[in-house]
C-alpha positions in Angstrom: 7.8 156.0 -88.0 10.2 155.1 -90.5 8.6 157.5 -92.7 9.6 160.1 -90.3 12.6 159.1 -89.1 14.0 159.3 -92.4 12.5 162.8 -93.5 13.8 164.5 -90.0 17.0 162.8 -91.4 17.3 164.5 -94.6 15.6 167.7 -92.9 18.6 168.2 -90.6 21.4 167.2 -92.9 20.0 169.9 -95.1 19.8 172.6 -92.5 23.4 171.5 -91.1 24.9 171.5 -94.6 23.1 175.3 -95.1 23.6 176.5 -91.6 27.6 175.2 -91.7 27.9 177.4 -94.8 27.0 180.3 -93.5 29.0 179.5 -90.1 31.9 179.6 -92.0 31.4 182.2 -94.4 29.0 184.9 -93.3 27.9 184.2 -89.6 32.5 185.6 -89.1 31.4 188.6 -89.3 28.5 188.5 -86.4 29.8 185.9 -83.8 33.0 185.8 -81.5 35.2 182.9 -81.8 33.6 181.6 -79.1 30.1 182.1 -80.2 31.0 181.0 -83.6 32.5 177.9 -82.3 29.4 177.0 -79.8 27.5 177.2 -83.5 29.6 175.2 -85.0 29.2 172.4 -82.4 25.0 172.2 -83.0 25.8 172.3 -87.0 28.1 169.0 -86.5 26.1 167.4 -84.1 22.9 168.1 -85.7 25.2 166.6 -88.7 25.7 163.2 -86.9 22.3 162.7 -85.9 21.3 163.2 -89.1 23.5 160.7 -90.5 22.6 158.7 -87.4 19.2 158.8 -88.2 19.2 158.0 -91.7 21.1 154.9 -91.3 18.4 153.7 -88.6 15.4 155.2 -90.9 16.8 152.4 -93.6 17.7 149.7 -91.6 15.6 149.4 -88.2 12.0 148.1 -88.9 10.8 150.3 -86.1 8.4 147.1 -84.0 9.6 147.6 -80.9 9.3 150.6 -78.3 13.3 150.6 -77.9 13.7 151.4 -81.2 10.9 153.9 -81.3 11.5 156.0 -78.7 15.6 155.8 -79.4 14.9 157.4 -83.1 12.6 160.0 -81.0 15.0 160.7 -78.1 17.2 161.2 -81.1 15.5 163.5 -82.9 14.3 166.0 -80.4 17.6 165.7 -78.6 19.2 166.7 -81.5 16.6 169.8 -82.1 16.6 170.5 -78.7 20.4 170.6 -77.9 21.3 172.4 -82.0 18.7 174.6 -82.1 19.3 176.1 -78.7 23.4 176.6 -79.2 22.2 178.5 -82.4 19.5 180.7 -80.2 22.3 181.7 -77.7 24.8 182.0 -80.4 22.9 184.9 -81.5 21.4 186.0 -78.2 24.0 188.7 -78.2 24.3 190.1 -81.2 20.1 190.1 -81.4 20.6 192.5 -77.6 18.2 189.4 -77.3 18.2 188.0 -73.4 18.0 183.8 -74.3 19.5 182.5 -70.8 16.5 180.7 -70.5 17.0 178.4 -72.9 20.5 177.4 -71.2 19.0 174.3 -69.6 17.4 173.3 -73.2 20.8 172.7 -74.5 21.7 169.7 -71.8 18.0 168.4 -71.8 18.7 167.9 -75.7 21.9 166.1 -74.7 20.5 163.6 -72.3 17.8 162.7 -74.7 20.2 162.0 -77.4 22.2 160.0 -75.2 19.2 158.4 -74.0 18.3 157.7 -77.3 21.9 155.7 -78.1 21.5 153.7 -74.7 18.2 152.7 -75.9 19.7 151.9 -78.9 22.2 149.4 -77.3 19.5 148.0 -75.1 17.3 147.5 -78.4 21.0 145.6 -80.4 21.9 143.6 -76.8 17.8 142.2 -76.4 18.1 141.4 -80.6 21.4 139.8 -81.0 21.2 138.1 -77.1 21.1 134.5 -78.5 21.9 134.9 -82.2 25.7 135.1 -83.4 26.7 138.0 -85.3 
């Protein structure tokens, strides 16, 4: 899992570092301000999971089901909810009808915050009766 974890890490901080640069250089010319902001927002989010998960790929040891399926609530919120904004970004300017992936983009939003409540469940059950 760790394994994992820490390539989907690297994986999206790539892809948001790549994707951000053409947000702000080439994708001006194809998107609205609107559109192009909506595509901004999956870029920095994916962004922050990917950090996110990089941090918990080198320090969680991955034993327990809490911090299991929080790392995977993470990643495929974060694919779900980026990868959708980029899809209906687009869906316009492709004459491309993508409404149906409108509900994708909250689904990848609870996951992700599922995956930080899981998170704090996982840190409360750890550090109940130690001292920090």
């Amino acid at each position: 899992m760790k394994k994992l974890v820490l390539a989907t890490a690297s994986v999206y901080g790539m892809f948001s570092v790549i994707l951000g640069a053409f947000g702000a250089h080439l994708f001006k010319e194809y998107l609205d301000e609107g559109k192009l902001a909506s595509f901004e927002t999956g870029v920095r989010y994916q962004m922050y999971n990917a950090i996110a998960l990089l941090v918990l790929g080198l320090c969680l040891k991955f034993e327990t089901a809490y911090e299991k399926n929080a790392a995977g609530c993470l990643m495929i919120g974060s694919f779900l909810f980026s990868v959708s904004i980029y899809f209906l970004s687009f869906s316009e300017h492709w004459g491309v009808n993508l409404k149906f992936l409108g509900p994708v983009t909250p689904l990848g939003g609870l996951l992700m915050i599922i995956g930080w409540f899981l998170l704090l469940i996982f840190f409360i059950k750890k550090y109940k009766t130690q001292k920090v």
